[in-house]
N, C-alpha and C positions, 0 to 999 in steps of 0.2 A: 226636465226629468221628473221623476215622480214624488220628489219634494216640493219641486217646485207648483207639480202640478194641485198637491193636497195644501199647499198653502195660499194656490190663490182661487182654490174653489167656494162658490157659493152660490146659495138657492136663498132669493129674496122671499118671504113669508108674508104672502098676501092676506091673508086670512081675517076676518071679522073679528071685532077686540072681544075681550071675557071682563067681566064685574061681577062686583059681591050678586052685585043682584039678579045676576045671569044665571047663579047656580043656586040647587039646593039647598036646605037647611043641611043634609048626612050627607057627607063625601062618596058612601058607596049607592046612594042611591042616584048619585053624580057620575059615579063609575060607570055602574046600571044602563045611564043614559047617553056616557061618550061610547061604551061600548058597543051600542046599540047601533049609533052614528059610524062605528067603523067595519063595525058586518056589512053595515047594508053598502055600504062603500065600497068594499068588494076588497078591502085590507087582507094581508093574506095573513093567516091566523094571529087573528085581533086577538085571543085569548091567552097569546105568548105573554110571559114576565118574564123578564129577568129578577132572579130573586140572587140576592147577595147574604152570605152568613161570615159568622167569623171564621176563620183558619184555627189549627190546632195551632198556631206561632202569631196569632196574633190578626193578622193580616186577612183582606177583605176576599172572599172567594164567590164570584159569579156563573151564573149558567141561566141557560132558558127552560121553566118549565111552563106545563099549559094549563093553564086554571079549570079546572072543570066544575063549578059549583061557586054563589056566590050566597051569602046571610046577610044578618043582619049586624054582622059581628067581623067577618070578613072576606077572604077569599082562598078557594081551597082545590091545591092543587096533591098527584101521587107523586108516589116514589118508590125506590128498594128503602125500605128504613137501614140497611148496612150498607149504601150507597155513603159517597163523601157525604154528601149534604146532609145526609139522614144522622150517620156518625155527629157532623159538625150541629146541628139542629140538639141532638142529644144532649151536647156539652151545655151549648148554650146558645136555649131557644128561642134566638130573636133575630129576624130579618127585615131587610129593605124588599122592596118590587118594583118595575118599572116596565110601565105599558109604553112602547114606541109608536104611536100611528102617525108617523111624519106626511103618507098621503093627505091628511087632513090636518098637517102642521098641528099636530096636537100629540103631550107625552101628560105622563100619570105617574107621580110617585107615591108609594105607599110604604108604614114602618110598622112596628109593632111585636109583640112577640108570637112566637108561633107555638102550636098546642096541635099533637093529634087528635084527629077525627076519632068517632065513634067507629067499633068494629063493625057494626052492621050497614054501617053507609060506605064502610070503604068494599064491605063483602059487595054490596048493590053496585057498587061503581065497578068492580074488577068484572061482576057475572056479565055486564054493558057492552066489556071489551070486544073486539073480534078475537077470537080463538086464537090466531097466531100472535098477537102483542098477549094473550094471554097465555101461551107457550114459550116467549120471549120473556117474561116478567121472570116465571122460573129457572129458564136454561141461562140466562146470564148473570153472572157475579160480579154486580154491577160496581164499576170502579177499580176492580181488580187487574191487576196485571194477568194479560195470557199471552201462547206464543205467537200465536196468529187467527186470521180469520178463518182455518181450518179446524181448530179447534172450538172456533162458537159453534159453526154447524156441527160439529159434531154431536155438543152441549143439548143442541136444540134438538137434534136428531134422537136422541136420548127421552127425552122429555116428550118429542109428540109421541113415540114407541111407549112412555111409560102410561100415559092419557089419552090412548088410543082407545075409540068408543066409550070412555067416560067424560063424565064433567069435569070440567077443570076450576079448581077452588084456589080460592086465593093464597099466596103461597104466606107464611107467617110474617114473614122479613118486607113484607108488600104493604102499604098504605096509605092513606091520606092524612095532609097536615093543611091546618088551617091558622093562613098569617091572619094575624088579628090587628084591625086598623086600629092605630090609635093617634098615626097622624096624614095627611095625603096633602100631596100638593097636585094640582091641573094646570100645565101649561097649554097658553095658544102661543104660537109664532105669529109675531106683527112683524110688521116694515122695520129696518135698518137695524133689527138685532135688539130692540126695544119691546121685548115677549112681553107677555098677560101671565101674570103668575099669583094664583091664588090656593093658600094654603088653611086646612081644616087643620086647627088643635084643641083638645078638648077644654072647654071653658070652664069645670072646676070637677067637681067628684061627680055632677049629676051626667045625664045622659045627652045634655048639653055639647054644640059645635062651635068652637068661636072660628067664623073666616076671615084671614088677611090676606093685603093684598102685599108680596114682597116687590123689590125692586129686579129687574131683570140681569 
């Protein structure tokens, strides 16, 4: 049955080991570089996170967003800012990430607290959009309960009638947030469930990276 089947599955992790000395001194220019390794792999959107925030009760609350921009500081993905996350990020700005590329038996944790983006980079990023995710960003009230999917068209119907032959500007409630790394770990998958796991934490106030290696 299908307990039985999720309990006696498994995919052995072939994969070449990782060491201190294998990675960079800065975790995101680590990033920089597995991400780069899972584009050309043909991953299907390597720029997925899951980004986890607190709940208004406490409790862990996850979703996938898709990074569009990386610094030197972190990684920065949009949103509705009245979206959960956007509310939950308000309260209290600090989230986890996790990059999945299991085709290359390889995942990415990333922590730190998160900070909106500048207005001008997020106006840059929304003008980028295709026009219907950019008439989408408007017509939906994201997180909100509605009665049905007759009512988003409807929503959306509204909004290309209202931005008909004009530009369409970013709407206020629209933006970008940037998690700021301040710790990451890279996993590889090895043989018998005996992963490669090595973790960036900052080695004191300067701009300094200490890397360890944990146990699997």
């Amino acid at each position: 049955d299908r307990r039985e089947e999720l309990a006696s599955r498994r995919v052995q992790y072939e994969a070449a080991g990782l060491d201190v000395g294998d990675v960079t001194a800065d975790p995101l220019t680590q990033w920089s570089r597995w991400y780069a390794d899972a584009s050309a792999a043909g991953v299907t959107e390597p720029n997925a996170m899951v980004v986890s925030t607190v709940a208004d009760d406490g409790g862990a609350d996850a979703r996938f967003v898709l990074v569009r921009d990386q610094d030197d500081r972190g990684l920065v993905f949009h949103t509705n800012t009245d979206s959960t996350k956007g509310r939950q990020l308000a309260a209290r700005p600090l989230a986890s990430g996790l990059f999945a590329w299991l085709d290359l038996h390889r995942q990415v944790r990333v922590r730190g607290p998160v900070e909106p983006i500048d207005a001008a980079t997020s106006d840059a990023y929304f003008a980028s959009r295709p026009r219907a995710s950019q008439i989408g960003a408007w017509a939906s009230p994201q997180s909100q309960p509605i009665a049905d999917r007759t009512t988003l068209d409807r929503l959306v119907d509204a909004v290309t009638v209202r931005f008909d032959g004009a530009e369409i500007r970013r709407p206020p409630f629209w933006g970008g947030y940037r998690l700021v790394v301040e710790e990451a770990e890279f996993w590889q998958g090895r043989p018998n469930r005996l992963h490669d796991r090595l973790r960036y934490r900052r080695a004191g106030p300067g701009p300094g990276w200490l890397v360890e290696r944990l146990a699997p």
